[in-house]
MARDO-513050 format. One record per residue: z negated, y, x negated of N, C-alpha, C in turn; residue in one letter. Coordinates in steps of 0.1 Angstrom, whole numbers, plus 2048, in hexadecimal, padded with zeros to 3 digits. Atoms other than C-alpha are relative to their C-alpha. Example, Ala and Ser with C-alpha at 12.3 -4.5 7.8 and 13.67 -1.06 7.14 Angstrom:
% residues 2
8007F47F77B27D378580080C7F7A
8007F58097B97F57777F880B808S
***
This chain:
% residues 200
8007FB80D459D4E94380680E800X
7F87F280345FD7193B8088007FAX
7F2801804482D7B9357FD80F7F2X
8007F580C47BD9490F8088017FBX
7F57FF80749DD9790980680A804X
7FA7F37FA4B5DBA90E80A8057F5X
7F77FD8064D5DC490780480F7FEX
7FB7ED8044D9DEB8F280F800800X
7EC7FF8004FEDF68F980280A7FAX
8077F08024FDE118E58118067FFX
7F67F9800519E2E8E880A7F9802X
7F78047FD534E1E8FA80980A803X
7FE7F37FA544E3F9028148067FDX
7F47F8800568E529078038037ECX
7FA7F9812566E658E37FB7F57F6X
80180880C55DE458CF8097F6804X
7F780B7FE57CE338DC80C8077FDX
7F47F67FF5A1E3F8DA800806807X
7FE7F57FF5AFE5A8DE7F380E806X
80B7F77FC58AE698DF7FD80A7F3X
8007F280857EE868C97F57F47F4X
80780680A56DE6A8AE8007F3803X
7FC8087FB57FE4D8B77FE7F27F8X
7FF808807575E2B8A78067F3805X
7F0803801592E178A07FC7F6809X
8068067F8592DFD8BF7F57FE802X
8077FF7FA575E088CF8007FC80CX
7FD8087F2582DFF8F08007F5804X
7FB80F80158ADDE8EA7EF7F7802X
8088087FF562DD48EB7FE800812X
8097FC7F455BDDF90C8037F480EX
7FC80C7F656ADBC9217F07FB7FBX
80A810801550DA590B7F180D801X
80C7F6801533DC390B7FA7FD812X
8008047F5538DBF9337FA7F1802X
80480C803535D9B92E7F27FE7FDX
80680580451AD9991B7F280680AX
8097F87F8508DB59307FA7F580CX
8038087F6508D9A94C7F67F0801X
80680A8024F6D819387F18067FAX
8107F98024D6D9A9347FE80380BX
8067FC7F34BDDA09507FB8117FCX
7FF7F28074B8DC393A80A8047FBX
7F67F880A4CFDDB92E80180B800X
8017F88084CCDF891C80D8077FDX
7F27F98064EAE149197F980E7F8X
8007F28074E9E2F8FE80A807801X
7F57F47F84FEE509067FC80A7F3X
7FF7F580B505E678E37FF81080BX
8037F57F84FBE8B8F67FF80C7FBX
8027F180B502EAC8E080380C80CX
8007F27F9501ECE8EC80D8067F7X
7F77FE80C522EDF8DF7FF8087F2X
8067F580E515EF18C37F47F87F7X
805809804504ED28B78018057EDX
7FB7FE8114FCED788F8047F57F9X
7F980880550BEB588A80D7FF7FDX
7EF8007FD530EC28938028067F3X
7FE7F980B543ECE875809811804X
7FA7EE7FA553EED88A7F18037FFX
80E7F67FE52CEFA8897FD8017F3X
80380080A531EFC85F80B8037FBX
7ED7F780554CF138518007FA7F5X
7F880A80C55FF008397FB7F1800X
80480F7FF552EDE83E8057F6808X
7F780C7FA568EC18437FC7F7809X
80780A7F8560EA88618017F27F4X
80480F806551E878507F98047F0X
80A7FB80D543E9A8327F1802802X
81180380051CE9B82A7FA80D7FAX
8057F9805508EB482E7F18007FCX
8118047FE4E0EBB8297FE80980DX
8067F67F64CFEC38467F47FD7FDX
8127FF8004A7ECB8467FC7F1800X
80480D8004A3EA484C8057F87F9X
7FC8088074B9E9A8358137FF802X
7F27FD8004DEE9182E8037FB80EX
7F57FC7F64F8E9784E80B7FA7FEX
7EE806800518E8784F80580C80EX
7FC7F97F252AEA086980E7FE801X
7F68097F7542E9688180A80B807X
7F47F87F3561EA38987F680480AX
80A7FC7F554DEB48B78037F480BX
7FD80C7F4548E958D07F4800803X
80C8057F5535E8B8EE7F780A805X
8067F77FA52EEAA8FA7F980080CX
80D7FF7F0514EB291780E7FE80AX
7F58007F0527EA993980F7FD7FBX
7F080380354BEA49238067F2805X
7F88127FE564E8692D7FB7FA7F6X
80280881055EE809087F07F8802X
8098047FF53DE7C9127F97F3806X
7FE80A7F153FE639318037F07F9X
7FC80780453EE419298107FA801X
7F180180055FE2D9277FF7FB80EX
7FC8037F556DE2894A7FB7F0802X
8018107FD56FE009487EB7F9801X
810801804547E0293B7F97F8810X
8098037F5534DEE9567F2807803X
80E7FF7FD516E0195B7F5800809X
80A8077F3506DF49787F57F87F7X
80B80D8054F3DDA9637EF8097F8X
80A7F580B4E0DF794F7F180580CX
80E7FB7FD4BAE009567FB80F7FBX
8057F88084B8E1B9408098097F8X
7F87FA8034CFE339347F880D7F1X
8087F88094C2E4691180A8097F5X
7F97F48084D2E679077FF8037F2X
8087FE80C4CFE6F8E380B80A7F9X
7FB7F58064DCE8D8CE80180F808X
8007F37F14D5EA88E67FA80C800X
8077F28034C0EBE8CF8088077F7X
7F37FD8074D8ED48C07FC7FF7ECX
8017FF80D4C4ED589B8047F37FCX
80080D8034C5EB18988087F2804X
7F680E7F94DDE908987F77F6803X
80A80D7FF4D1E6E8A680B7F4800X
7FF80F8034DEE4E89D8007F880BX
80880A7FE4C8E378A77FE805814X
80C8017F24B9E2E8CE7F38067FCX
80E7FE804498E328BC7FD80E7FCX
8067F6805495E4E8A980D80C7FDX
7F87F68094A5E6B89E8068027F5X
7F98018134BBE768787F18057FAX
80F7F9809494E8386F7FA7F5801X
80980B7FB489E5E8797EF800801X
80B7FF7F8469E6988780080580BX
8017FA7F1474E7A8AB8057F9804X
7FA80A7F1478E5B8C5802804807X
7F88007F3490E568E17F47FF80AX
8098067FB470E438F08057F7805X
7F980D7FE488E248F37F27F37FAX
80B80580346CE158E07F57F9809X
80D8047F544FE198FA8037FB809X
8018047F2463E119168057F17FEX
7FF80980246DDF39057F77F5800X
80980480544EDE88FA7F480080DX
80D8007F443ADED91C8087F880AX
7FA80A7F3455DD59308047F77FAX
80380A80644DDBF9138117F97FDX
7EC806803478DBB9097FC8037F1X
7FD800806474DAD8E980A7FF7F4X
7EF806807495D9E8DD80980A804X
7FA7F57FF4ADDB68D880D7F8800X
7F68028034D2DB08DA8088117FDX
7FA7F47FE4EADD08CE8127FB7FDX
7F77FF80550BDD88D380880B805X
7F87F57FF524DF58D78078097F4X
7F57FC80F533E128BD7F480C7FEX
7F880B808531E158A37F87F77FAX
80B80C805522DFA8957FE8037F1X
8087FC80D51EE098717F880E804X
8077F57FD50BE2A8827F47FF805X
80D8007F64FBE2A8A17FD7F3803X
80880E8014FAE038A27F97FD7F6X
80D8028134ECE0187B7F7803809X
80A7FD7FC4D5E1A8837F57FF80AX
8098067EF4C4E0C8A77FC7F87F5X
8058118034C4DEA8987F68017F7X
8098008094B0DF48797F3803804X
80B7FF7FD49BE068897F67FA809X
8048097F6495DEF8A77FB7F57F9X
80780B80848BDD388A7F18067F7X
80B7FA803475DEB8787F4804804X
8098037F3463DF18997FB7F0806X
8068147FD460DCA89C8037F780DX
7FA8077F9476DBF8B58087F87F8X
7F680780648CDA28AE813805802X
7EE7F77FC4B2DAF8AB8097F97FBX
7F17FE8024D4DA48AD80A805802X
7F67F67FD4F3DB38A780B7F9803X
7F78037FB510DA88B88108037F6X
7F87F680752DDB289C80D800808X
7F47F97FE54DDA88B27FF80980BX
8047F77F453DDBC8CE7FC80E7FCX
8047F480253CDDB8BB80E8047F4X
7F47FE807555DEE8A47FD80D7FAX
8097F980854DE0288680D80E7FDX
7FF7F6806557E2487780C7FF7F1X
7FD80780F559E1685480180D7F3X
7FF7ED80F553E3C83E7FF7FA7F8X
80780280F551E338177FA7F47FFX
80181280254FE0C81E7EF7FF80AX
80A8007F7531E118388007F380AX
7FF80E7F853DDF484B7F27F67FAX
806809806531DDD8347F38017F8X
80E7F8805512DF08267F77FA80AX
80A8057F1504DE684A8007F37FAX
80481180150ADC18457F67FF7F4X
8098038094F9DC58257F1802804X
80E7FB7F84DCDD88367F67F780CX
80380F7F24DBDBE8557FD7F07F5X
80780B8084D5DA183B7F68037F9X
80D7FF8074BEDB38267F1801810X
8097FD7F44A8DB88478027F3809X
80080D7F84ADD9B85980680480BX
7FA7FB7F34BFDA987480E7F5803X
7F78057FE4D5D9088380D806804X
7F47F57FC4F9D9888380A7F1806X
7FB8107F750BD7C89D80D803805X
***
């Protein structure tokens, strides 16, 4: 029987944990059962947030603009952030404990300085793919499992889009740890039930 199951880790990284430059609040704390879980997929999938420093998602690249405030960009509204996950930065490097031996596939994303990315799949313009998609979809891994940070951002956004594309998706919620901007936590759970997106 073919094994079409694969586990997305998405942004496990230095600056989305303490004392990192966009640190969500026990972030660290997933990375024993993420390990864990990693060992019970014959796939796994790591996403790695990737900016260039001058990224137009940072709020130092917008005089007077508060980090976590929204702006418009050409594709639409922006949320901009503290500068993290710079090219080659510690911030950037996943977290030390991170097991990543188990990973096949490593998918950079935010690395074009005009544009943010979310998602594994697509881009903040959701029409320019990672190509997580094709390489998904030609080694026939349909079942999705996601987990990592934050789970109202870059995990929302994978998962939606990963269901939208027509994989089956679960989201792991103690294996990931949210943000929570303007009640965004809970916006996702509403979003994951209206879509069917299993949240386990």
């Amino acid at each position: 029987m073919i094994d079409n199951r694969a586990l997305l880790v998405i942004d496990v990284q230095n600056d989305f944990c303490p004392a990192g430059r966009l640190a969500v609040a026990g972030g660290n704390e997933i990375v024993p059962l993420v390990n864990s879980l990693a060992h019970d997929f014959n796939h796994v999938v790591l996403t790695q947030d990737w900016h260039p420093a001058d990224h137009s998602s940072f709020a130092s690249q917008h005089e007077g603009v508060a980090p976590f405030s929204t702006i418009t960009m050409p594709y639409g509204p922006q949320t901009v952030w503290p500068d993290h996950c710079v090219i080659g930065s510690e911030g950037a490097a996943f977290h030390p404990q991170l097991d990543v031996t188990r990973a096949e596939l490593i998918i950079r994303k935010g690395f074009r300085k005009a544009i943010d990315s979310y998602s594994a799949f697509f881009e903040n313009d959701r029409k320019t793919p990672t190509g997580l998609a094709g390489y998904l979809q030609e080694r026939g891994l349909t079942r999705l499992t996601l987990v990592g940070l934050a789970f109202d951002y870059c995990v929302r956004y994978s998962a939606e889009d990963a269901k939208a594309l027509g994989f089956s998706v679960t989201v792991i919620e103690r294996a990931t740890r949210a943000i929570d901007l303007n009640g965004s936590a809970d916006a996702t759970r509403k979003s994951f039930s209206a879509r069917d997106i299993i949240l386990a």
